[in-house]
N, C-alpha and C positions, 0 to 999 in steps of 0.2 A: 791482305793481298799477298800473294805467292813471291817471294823472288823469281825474276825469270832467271831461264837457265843460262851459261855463258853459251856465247856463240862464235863475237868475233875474236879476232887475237886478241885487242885491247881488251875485253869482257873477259875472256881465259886467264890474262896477265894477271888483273886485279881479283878475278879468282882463286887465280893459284897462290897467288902472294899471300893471301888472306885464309886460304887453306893449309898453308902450309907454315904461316906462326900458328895458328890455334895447332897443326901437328907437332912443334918444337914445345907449344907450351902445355900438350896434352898429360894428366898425371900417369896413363898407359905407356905411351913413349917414356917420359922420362923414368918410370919403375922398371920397365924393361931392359932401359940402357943402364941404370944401377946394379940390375940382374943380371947382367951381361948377357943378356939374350935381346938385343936390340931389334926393331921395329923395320931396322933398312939400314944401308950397308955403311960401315965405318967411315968412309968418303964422303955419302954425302950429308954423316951427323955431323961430321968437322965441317964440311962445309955450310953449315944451316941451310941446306937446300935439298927438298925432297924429289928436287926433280932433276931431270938433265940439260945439256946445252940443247938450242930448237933446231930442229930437223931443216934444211933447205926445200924449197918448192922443187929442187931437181931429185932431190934424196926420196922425195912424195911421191912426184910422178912416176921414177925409176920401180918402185915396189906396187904401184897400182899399174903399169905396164904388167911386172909381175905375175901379179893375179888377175890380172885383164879385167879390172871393175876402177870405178873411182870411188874415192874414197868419200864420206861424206863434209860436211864443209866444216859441221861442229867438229868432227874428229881431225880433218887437215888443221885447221888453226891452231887446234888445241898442240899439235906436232910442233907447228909454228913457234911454240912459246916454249915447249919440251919435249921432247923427242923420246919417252917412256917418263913414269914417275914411279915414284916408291909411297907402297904405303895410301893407297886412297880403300879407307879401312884395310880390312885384311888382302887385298888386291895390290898386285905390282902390275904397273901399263908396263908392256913391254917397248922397248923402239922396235923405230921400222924394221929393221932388219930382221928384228925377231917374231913380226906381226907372219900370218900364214895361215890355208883355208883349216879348219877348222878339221874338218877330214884328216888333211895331211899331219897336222901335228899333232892329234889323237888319237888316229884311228882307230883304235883299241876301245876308247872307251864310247865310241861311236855304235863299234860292234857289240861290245856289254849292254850296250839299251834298246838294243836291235827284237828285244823279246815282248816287253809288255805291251800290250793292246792299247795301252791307254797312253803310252808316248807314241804312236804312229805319225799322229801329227805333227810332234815337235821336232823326230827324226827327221823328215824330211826340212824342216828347215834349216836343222843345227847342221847338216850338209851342204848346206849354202850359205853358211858365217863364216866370216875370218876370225880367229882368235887374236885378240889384242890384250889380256891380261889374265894373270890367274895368282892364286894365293900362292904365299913362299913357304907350301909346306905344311899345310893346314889341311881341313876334311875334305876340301878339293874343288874351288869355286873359278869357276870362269866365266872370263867376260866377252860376249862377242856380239857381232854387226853382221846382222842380215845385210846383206849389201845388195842382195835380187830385189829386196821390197822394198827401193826408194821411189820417195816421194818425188813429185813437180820440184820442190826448194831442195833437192839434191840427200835429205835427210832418211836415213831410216832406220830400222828397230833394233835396240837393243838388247841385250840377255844378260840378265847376272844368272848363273848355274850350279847350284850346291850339289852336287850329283851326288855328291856321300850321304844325302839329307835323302832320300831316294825324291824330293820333290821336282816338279818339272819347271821347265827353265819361266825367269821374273820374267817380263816384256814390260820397256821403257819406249816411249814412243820415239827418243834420238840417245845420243850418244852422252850429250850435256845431263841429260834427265838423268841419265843413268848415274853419273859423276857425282852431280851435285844430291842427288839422293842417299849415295853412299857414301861422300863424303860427309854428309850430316848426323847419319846412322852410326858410326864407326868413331867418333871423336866425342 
């Protein structure tokens, strides 16, 4: 049987918590930090936490005001517990403040996929994600939330996007599937 995915804040917590030794005790992180090319930022390796302080519910609502959608409840909570992370595989979650439509903080590379026949259909959706994470610097992976195609339970699709890989974007049925797939992949 499956792990289920995390959802609410307590599920996220003891997620995170548990994700985030096996990332202190991973032999990639730690060869990286003896490389001095570390895995995530000197701050939060001293502080053995890959994540940040949690986002307020006002800090939430302010940024989906924002982009005048809400946000989904696996993604709110997950805020709840940390307000961007470091490091879930090659992906940095960005915080709120750096979250934004996917258009806007791309657009370029929106316009670069604007050509092949065979991403028509993904164009238009990757037009209607917000981007909440992307590698630090790597072949160039993003992570985003349809937020047009939610469900009844407030939930909906997400993307992991290798765009340097020329393949077209993974579809994760929420935000948690997304997480706890690439956090299993990646460590």
């Amino acid at each position: 049987m499956a792990t289920p995915s995390p959802l609410t804040v307590e599920e996220w917590r003891a997620f995170l918590d548990e994700h985030n030794t096996n990332i202190f005790e991973s032999a990639y992180v730690r060869a990286a930090v003896e490389e001095g090319t570390p895995a995530m930022s000197p701050e939060r390796w001293e502080a053995g936490w890959a994540g940040a302080q949690p986002a307020s519910e006002e800090a939430i609502v302010a940024v989906e005001e924002r982009l005048g959608v809400r946000l989904p409840p696996s993604y709110r909570n997950f805020l709840k517990v940390s307000n961007g992370w470091e490091y879930v595989g090659p992906v940095d979650l960005f915080p709120l403040e750096s979250i934004g439509w996917f258009t806007d903080l791309d657009e370029g590379l929106i316009e670069a996929w604007a050509g092949p026949e065979y991403f028509e259909e993904y164009l238009a959706v990757l037009k209607r994600c917000v981007l909440i994470g992307q590698d630090d610097g790597g072949s160039g992976c993003w992570w985003l939330l349809h937020v047009d195609g939610a469900g009844e339970d407030g939930e909906c699709t997400a993307y992991d996007w290798w765009a340097g890989s020329g393949e077209v974007p993974e579809r994760y049925d929420d935000f948690a599937a997304l997480v706890r797939q690439e956090a299993k992949t990646f460590l």
